[in-house]
C-alpha positions in Angstrom: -14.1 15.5 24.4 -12.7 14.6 27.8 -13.6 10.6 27.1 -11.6 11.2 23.5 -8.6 12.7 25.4 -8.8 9.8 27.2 -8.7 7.3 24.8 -5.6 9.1 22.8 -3.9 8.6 26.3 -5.0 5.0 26.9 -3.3 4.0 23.6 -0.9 5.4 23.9 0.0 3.4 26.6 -0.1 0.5 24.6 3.3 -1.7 24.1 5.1 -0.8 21.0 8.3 -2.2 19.5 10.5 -4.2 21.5 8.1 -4.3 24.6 5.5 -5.7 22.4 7.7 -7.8 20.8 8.6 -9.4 24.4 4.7 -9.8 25.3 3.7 -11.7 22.5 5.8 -14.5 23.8 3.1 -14.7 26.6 -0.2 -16.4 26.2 -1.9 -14.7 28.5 -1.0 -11.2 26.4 -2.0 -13.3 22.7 -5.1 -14.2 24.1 -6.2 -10.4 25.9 -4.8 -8.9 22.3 -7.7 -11.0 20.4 -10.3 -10.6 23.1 -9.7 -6.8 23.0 -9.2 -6.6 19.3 -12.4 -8.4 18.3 -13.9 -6.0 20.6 -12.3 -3.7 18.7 -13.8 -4.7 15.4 -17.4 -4.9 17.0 -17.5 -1.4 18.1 -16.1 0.1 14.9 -18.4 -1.9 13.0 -21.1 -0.4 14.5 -20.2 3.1 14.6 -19.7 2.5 10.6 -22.8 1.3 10.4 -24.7 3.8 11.7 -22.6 6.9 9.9 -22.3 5.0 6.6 -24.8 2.6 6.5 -25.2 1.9 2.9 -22.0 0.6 2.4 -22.4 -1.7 5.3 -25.5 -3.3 5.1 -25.3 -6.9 5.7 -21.5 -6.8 6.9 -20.0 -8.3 9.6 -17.2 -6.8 12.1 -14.6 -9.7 10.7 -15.3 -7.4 7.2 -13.0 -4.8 8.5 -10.2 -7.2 7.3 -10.6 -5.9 4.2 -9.0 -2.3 4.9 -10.5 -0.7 1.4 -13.8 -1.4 2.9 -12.6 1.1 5.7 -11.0 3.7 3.5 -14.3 4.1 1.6 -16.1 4.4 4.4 -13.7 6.9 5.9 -14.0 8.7 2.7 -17.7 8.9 2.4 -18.3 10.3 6.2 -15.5 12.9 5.9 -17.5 14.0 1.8 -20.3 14.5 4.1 -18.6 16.0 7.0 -17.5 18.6 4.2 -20.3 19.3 2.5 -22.6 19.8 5.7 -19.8 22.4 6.6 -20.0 24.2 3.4 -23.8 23.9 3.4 -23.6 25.9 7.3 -21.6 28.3 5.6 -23.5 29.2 2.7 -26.8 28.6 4.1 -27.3 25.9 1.1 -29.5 22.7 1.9 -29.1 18.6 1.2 -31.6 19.3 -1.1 -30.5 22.6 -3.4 -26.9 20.6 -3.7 -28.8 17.1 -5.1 -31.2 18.4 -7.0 -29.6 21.3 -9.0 -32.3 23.6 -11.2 -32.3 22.9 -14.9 -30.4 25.9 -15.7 -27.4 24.5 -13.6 -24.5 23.3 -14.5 -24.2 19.4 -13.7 -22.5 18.5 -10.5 -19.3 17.2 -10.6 -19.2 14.8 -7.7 -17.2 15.8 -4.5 -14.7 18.5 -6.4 -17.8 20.6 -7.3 -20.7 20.1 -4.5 -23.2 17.8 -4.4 -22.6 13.8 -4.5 -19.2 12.5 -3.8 -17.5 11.0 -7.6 -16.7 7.3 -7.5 -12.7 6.9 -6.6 -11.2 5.8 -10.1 -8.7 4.2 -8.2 -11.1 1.4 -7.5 -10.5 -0.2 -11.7 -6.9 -1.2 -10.5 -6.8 -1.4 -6.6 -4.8 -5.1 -7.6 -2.1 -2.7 -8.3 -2.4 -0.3 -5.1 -0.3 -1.7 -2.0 0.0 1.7 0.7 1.4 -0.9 3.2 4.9 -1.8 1.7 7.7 -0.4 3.1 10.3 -0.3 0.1 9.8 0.4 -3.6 10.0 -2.4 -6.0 9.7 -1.6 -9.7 6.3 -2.4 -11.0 8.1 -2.7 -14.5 7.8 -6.3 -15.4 8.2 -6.0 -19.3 11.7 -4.9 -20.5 11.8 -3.2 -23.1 14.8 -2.9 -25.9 17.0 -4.1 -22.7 20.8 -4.7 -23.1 20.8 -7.1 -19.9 17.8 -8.5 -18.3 16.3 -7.5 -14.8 18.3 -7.3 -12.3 17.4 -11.5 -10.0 17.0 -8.6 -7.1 14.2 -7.3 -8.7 13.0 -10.6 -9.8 12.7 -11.7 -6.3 11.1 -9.2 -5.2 8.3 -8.4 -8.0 7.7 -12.6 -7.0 7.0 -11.8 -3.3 4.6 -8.8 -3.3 3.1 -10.1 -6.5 3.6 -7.9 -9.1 5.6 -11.0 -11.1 4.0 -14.4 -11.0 5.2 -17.0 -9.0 5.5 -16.4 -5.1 7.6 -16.2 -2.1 8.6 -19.8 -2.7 10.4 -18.6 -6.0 12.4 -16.3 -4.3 15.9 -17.4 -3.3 16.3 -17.2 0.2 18.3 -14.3 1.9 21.8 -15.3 2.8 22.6 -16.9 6.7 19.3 -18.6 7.4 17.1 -17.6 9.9 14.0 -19.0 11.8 10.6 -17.9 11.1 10.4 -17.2 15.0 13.3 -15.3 15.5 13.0 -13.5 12.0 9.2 -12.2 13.0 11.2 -11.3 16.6 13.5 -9.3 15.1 11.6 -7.4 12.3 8.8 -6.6 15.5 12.0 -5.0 17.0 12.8 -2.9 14.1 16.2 -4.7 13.6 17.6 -6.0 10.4 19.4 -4.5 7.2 20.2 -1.3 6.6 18.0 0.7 3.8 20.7 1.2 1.8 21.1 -2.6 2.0 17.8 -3.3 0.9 17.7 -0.7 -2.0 16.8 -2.6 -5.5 19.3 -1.4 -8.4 17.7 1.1 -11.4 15.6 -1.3 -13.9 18.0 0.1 -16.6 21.0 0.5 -14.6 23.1 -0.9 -17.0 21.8 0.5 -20.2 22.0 3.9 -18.5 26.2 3.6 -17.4 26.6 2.4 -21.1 24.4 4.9 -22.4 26.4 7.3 -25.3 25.1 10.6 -26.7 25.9 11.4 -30.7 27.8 15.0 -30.4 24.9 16.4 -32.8 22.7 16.3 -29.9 25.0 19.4 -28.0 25.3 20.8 -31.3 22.9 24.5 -31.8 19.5 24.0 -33.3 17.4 26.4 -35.2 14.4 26.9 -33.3 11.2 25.5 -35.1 7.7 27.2 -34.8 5.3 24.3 -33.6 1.9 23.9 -35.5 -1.2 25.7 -35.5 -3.4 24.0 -33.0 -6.1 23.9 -35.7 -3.5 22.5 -38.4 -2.5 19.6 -35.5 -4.6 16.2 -35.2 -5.3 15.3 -31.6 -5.7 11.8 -30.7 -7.2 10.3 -28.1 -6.0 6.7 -26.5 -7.7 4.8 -24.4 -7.4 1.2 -25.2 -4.6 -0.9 -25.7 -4.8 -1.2 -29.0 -5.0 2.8 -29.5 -1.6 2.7 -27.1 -0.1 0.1 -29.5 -1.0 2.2 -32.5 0.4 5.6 -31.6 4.0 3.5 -30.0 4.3 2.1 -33.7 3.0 5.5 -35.5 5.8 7.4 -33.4 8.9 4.7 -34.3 7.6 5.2 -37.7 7.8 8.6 -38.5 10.0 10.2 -35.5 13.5 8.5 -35.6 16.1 10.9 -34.6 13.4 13.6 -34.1 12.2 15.2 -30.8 8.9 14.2 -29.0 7.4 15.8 -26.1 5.7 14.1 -23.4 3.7 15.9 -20.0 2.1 14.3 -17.6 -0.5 15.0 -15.0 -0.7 13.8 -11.7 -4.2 13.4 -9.3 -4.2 13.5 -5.6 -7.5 13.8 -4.7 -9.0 10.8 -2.5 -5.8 9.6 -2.9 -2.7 9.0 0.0 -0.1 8.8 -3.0 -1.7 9.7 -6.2 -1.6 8.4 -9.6 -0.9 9.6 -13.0 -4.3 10.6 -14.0 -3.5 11.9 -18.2 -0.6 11.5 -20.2 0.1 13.8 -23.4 2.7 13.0 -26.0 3.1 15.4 -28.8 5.2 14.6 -31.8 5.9 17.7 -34.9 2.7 16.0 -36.8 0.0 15.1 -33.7 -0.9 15.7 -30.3 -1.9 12.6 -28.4 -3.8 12.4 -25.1 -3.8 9.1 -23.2 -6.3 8.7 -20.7 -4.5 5.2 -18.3 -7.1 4.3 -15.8 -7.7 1.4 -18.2 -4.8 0.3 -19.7 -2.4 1.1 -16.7 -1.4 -2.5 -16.8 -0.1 -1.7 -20.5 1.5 1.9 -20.2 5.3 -0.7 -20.1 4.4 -0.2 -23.9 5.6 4.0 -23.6 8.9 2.5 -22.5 9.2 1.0 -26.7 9.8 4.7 -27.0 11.3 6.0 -24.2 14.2 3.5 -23.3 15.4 3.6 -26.8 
């Protein structure tokens, strides 16, 4: 413990901001920065290798680039860290949690004991970015727009690479600036505002010419929803089944009400994601599982934006 305390000391000593932004300029600091950081690299590779060694057999300290490699192995040492503490406190062993008696119900990964699940978020991690700053729109399909996407939004889907093209797309910002001094600068924390930087709504201008028929403010007689065994309940999971129930609900609900839930998942997960969708119409209940298809859930917008 007194070696930890320390360390948390030590870096904290370390120059931030401006101060580091001043150092770098000196080649003496750039080249003791590598040095120490490869060093760096070599003794977290090996403490991962010892306390998750499965996952890093045959890899290399330069590996830890790859910051998902990390994560998981963060995530597997604190699944075990947890279940050795719940084993201490209910006087369970390794054994009784992985091999459960035939009488047993079947374990359910980390939320229920026994072996940790495998992260879902894995099938789309080209989607996942937990390192940008601002939030830029994912929406790259329009759909039943009166104007197109704002050329803010373009630019910016273009240089985190949600939109295909690249950074060399992108118009430049106004009042050029060298690389140099622009690195400078953002290492110093100076630069726009965030109101500055703020991307406009995707349908900001359908929503301020948006216009309500007065029938919708006008009373309705309540209506006694279906018997759950008298309702069909889909269930989506392709992108064909998506496209199916879009054109079934255009068909047959025009000017009626829909109703649409959705549930969120947090666990093993910084942000979350949307984890189930349900859309209910007066005829069918649909359940949309997206870990698939997330790519193609623009296709709800047919329905919502209109």
């Amino acid at each position: 413990l007194p070696q930890l305390v320390d360390l948390v000391r030590a870096s904290r000593r370390l120059p931030q901001g401006e101060e580091h932004a001043i150092r770098r300029g000196s080649r003496d600091f750039l080249a003791a920065s590598k040095d120490l950081g490869q060093r760096s690299l070599s003794t977290a590779h090996r403490a991962l290798k010892f306390l998750d060694a499965s996952a890093h057999y045959g890899t290399k300290p330069e590996d830890l680039g790859n910051f998902n490699l990390l994560v998981d192995s963060i995530d597997n040492i604190l699944e075990r860290v947890d279940s050795s503490l719940k084993m201490a406190s209910t006087g369970t062993s390794r054994e009784d949690e992985e091999e459960p008696s035939a009488t047993s119900a079947p374990s359910t990964g980390a939320l229920g004991g026994g072996r940790p699940a495998v992260k879902p978020q894995v099938r789309w991690r080209q989607l996942v970015d937990n390192h940008r700053k601002e939030f830029i729109p994912r929406l790259v399909v329009k759909h039943n727009q009166r104007a197109p996407l704002n050329p803010a939004i373009l630019a910016a889907q273009k240089k985190v690479g949600l939109r295909k093209g690249g950074p060399s797309d992108v118009p430049a910002a106004p009042g050029p600036v060298p690389g140099a001094l622009a690195s400078h600068l953002e290492a110093m924390g100076v630069g726009k505002r965030p109101q500055d930087l703020a991307l406009p709504h995707p349908y900001e201008e359908e929503l301020a010419q948006v216009s309500w028929p007065d029938a919708f403010f006008q009373p309705a007689k309540a209506q006694k929803f279906g018997r759950m065994e008298d309702t069909p309940l889909v269930i989506v999971r392709t992108e064909r089944e998506l496209r199916q129930m879009v054109q079934e609900i255009q068909a047959t609900c025009i000017g009626k009400e829909i109703a649409i839930d959705v549930e969120h998942h947090d666990f093993r997960s910084y942000r979350g994601f949307v984890c189930l969708v349900q859309v209910s119409t007066r005829q069918k209940d649909f359940l949309i599982d997206p870990f698939d298809i997330f790519e193609q859930m623009h296709m709800l917008n047919e329905v919502t934006s209109d």
